[in-house]
C-alpha positions in Angstrom: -137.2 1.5 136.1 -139.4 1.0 133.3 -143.1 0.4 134.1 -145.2 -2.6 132.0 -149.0 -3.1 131.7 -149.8 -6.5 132.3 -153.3 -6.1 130.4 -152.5 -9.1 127.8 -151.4 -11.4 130.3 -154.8 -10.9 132.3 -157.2 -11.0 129.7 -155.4 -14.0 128.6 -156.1 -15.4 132.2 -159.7 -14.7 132.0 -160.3 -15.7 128.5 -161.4 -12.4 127.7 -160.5 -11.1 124.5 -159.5 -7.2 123.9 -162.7 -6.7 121.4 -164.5 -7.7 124.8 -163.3 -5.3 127.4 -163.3 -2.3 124.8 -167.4 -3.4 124.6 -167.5 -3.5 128.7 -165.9 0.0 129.3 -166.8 1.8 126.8 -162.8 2.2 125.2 -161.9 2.2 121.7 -160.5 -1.4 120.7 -157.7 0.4 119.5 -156.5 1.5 123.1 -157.0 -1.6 124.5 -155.1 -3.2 121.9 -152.2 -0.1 122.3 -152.2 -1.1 126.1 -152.3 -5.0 124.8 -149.0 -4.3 123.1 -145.4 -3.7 124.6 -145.2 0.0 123.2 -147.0 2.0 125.9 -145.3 4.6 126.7 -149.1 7.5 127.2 -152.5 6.5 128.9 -154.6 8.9 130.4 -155.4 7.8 134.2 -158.7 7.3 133.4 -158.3 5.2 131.3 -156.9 2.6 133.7 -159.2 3.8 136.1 -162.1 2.2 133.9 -159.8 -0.8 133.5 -159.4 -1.5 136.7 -162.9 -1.1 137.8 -164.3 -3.1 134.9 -162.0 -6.7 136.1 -162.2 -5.6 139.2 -158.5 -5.4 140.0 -156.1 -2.8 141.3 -153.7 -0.4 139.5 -150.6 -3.0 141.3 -152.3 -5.8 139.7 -152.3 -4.0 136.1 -149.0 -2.2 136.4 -145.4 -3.8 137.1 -142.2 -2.1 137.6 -139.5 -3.8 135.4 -136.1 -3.8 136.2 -133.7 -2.3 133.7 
């Protein structure tokens, strides 16, 4: 089962745009647009690591298994 970030979707629910959270943790805005996007196939765990801990969500809450 493929696995989808849900990163737009909860930006989009916090009115936060991408330009924002790559100025809160420190990211380049062009990984947070790569996770933004529906092509993500490599992210280093740290990566979502500093994600989560910046909105203050879980890894379930960013990540959702698909079905096929």
């Amino acid at each position: 089962m493929p696995v989808a970030v849900k990163l737009k979707e909860i930006l989009a629910e916090r009115n936060m745009s991408q330009r924002e959270l790559a100025r809160l943790t420190g990211l380049r805005p062009n990984t947070i647009s790569h996770l933004c996007s529906s092509d993500v196939d490599r992210v280093h765990l740290s990566t979502f690591d500093v994600i989560c801990k910046t909105l203050n969500i879980s890894l379930s809450e960013l990540l959702v298994q698909e079905d096929d």
